[in-house]
Structure formats: structure tokens, C-alpha cells
Phi, psi and omega in degrees: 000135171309166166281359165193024122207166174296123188290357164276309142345291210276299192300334161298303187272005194275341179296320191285352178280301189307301163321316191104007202262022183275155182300135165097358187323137145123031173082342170293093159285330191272161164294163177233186176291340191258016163272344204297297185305326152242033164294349174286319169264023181279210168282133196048055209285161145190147182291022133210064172230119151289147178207151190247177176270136190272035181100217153272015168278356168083336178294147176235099168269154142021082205280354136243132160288174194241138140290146179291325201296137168219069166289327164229076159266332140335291164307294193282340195257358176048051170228157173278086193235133160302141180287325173274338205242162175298133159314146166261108164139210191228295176286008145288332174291342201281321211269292189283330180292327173286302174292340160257023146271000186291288216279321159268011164305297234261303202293314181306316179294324176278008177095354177265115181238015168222153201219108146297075228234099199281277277219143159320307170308333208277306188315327200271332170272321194275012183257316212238004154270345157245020151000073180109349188237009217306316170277029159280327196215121188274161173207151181217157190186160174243161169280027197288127032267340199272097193197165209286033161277002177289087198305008187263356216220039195225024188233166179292348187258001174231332149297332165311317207266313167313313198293307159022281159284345147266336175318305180312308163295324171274326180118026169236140156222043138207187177220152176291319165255091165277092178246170168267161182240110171304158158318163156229119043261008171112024150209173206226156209258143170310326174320292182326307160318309183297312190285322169308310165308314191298338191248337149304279169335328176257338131318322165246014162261354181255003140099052167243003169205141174259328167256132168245174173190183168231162156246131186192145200275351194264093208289321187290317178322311186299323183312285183329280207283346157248015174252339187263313203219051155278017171272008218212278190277074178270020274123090198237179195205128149192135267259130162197110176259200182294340179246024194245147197232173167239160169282147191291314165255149159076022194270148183313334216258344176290279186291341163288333160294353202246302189250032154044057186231124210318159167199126163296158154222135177242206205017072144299350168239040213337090180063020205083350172323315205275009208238004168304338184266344178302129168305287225243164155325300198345292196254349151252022182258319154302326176260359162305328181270027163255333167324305203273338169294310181294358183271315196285344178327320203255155191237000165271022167243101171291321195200148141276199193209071198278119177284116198256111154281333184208180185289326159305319166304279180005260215315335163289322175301313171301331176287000193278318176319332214252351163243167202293171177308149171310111212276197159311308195302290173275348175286323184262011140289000189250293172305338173291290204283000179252005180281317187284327179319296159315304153357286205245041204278154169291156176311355175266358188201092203230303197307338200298336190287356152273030196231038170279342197219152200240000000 
């Protein structure tokens, strides 16, 4: 037996993906009823959390998920924390580690069972915050910085040596998603592919990744990689917000429904863009679950993955599950407030505004 799971489990499912035999094939991401027993036994399950099918890896999360990112945490623990990289001193590391064991503490209990963890740092805290509970929780992760927007970092035998160094860092050994962090703007050379699929492969035959992916700023590039290699690229991470909508032709969500292959969507808030106009918690608290009601509106997105600061964000992203589609009223209070997001985005996430339409 792994030290966290039974290697009969990870060769069982890995087998029924590879048949093509995972539940639900064929673009059904949301659960039916005849799914119900086994959404009961994913992780950390509860009867009032919703959950999708992750594509073909079969696994079933969360329909909303946790991010890794702990941008303002800094702000809510009134401490000196970075937003991407690990604190200086001890009783600030102390700080942060005590808020993201809370906070996925927090996440198990409302029923949010995957943990996203982008950056190395993300990796060193949130792998030894799930210590003792690891089946609670699926997790997936990257190596960013050393990751192929690095040209050193493109070839199979150095990603291979990264994936390693993250096992090692979170205190496991293996993850359920092991994606990569594409270049920007978000495509890779066939060469580039090819060593990637390769380093997947050899991942998941030494059982250190049960799942693979990419993250990536490129909507044709992704487009390229679930229509050629979606046996490989099971898994994709890329920006869908308070204002990304999709298109009606030639759109990314064509092939991911056709070739049943799972999706994040991340900066649902773009970086916080949308929460500039808010007066009160109150109403920046409404307009994330009316965000997160509109990301789930499309059911070929299993989840987004929204950086949770404190245990109160959870609970708010889990009341976004628990209410109905977005009425009139609020679909056109969302478009206001995503007119000002674009409006008012920082000069680093300018790009986003090539994710408006999808």
C-alpha cells in the first residue's frame, strides 16, 4: 500500500481512464442521479456541496475549488505575508501556515475537496497542511517558477527532476494533477509537446502522478492539445471570469466537451479587479457568489478555483453552490460590475481581456 493510497485504487483508475471506461464519458461533467454513489465516496464528500466529474480522470470534485494563491492573506492575518512567496521570520511563516491549515480545515468541512497549488512555496505549505488527512483531499500542482515558461525547463528529463522536488516539498509521493505552467502568451513548440507528453508518461508509470496538465494564457494552444492529445493533456487551468463568456463558434469548450477533458478556471476575480468598487464586505461578498454562480452557469468548467483567504471566504464560495442561477436582476448587476473589472484591471493582468470570450 502508498503511504496514501492504495496502489490498487491508483492502477484501478487509471486503467478505467485509459479504457475510456471513467463515469459519466461523453461530456457529462455534471452529476445525474445514477452517479450519486459514487459522488458519496469522493473526498471529503458532503450532501450540500455539488460535484463534477473531472473529465476523464473520473475523479469527482468539488464545483467550486480552492487556489493556491494566498494573495491577501497578508491583509486579513495583519501580517507580513507576500502574495506569492513564503514569509520572512518565523512568527510570519508560522502565520501563514496556521491560516492554510484553517482554511483547508474549513474547505473539507463545507465539502471543497481539491487544493491547487501553482508556485513551489504553495507546494511547501499546503503538502505538510495535509499531513495525516491527504484523503481528504485531492490536490494538484505546478512548479512555477521553474516550469517551461523557463526554456530550461522543457525538456522530460527536467521536468521529471522538478516533479521530484515537488513530491518531496509537499511530503508525498505522488499528486493527483501534475500540470505544467505554460509560456506566455501560452503556446509551446511540437517539439516542446512531445518531451512534455513524455515526462507525463514516465510519471505516471513510476505512479507519481495519477493525473496530467497544463495552465496556460493560450485559448488556441489549449484548443491544439485537447483536440491532439487529450489522453495526456487531462486536465487544463486557464482564466474564466466575472465577464468571460463563450463563443458561439470555434470556441475552446467545443473540444473539451468532445474529448471529455476536465477544466479550472482561474482568476475568477480578476486579481481582485472586480472587487474594486465595492463599498462593504457585504457586496464584495455578493459579488463573488454571483462570479461563481456565473462560472458554474457553463458545466463544461468543473470548477473554478478562487484563492480563499480565510475561513469566511469558504463558506462564502460554498453559499455560491447552494443558490440558484443568476435571475435577470443579477445577471445585469454582474455585467456592471464586470464592465468596471475590465476598466479598471492592473497594468500586469491587461491580458486578461483576451479571456473575455472563450
Amino acid at each position: 500500500m502508498r503511504n496514501d493510497i492504495p496502489r490498487r485504487e491508483f492502477l484501478k483508475t487509471s486503467a478505467a481512464v485509459a479504457g475510456g471506461m471513467a463515469i459519466g464519458l461523453g461530456g457529462n461533467f455534471v452529476a445525474r442521479a445514477a452517479d450519486e454513489e459514487t459522488i458519496k465516496k469522493t473526498r471529503s464528500y458532503n450532501g450540500d456541496m455539488q460535484y463534477r466529474r473531472l473529465g476523464k480522470t473520473g475523479i469527482w470534485v468539488s464545483s467550486v475549488c480552492m487556489g493556491g494563491h494566498w494573495k491577501r492573506v497578508g491583509e486579513v492575518t495583519k501580517h507580513n505575508i507576500p502574495a506569492v512567496s513564503l514569509p520572512k521570520g518565523a512568527d510570519n511563516m508560522a502565520v501563514l501556515r496556521k491560516n492554510r491549515s484553517d482554511v483547508l480545515t474549513r474547505c473539507m468541512e463545507v465539502g471543497i475537496n481539491y487544493i491547487d497549488a501553482c508556485t513551489e512555496a504553495e507546494i511547501s505549505v499546503y503538502g505538510p497542511a495535509l499531513k495525516g488527512r491527504r484523503d481528504s483531499m485531492y490536490m494538484g500542482f505546478a512548479m512555477w517558477p521553474n516550469c517551461p515558461r523557463n526554456a530550461k525547463y522543457r525538456t522530460a528529463d527536467a521536468l521529471l527532476k522538478k516533479l521530484e522536488e515537488g513530491l518531496k516539498r509537499a511530503e508525498v509521493d505522488y499528486v493527483d494533477v501534475w500540470r505544467l505552467v505554460a509560456s506566455t502568451p501560452g503556446r509551446h513548440s511540437p517539439g516542446d509537446e512531445e518531451e512534455f507528453i513524455k515526462a507525463f508518461e514516465k510519471a505516471k508509470e513510476q505512479g507519481k502522478a495519477r493525473f496530467t496538465g497544463v495552465s496556460s494564457h493560450g485559448r488556441q494552444w489549449l484548443k491544439r492539445l485537447a483536440e491532439n492529445y487529450p489522453e495526456h493533456f487531462q486536465v487544463l487551468l486557464f482564466p474564466y471570469t466575472a465577464g468571460t463568456k463563450e463563443l458561439p463558434k470555434d470556441s475552446l469548450f467545443d473540444a473539451v466537451r468532445k474529448h471529455d477533458v476536465g477544466t479550472f478556471g482561474i482568476k475568477p476575480f480578476s486579481s481582485n479587479s472586480l472587487f474594486q468598487r465595492a463599498k462593504s464586505a457585504e457586496e464584495k461578498d455578493k459579488l463573488a457568489r454571483m462570479t461563481l454562480r456565473h462560472i458554474l452557469g457553463n458545466p463544461a468548467i468543473t470548477a473554478p478555483i478562487p484563492g480563499l483567504a480565510c475561513v469566511e471566504e469558504v463558506d462564502n464560495a460554498a453559499a455560491a453552490v447552494k443558490e440558484l442561477a443568476l435571475n435577470v436582476s443579477e445577471a445585469r448587476e454582474l455585467e456592471t460590475a464586470s464592465k468596471d473589472m475590465w476598466a479598471n484591471l492592473s497594468p500586469g493582468y491587461e491580458w486578461l481581456k483576451d479571456w473575455e470570450y472563450v
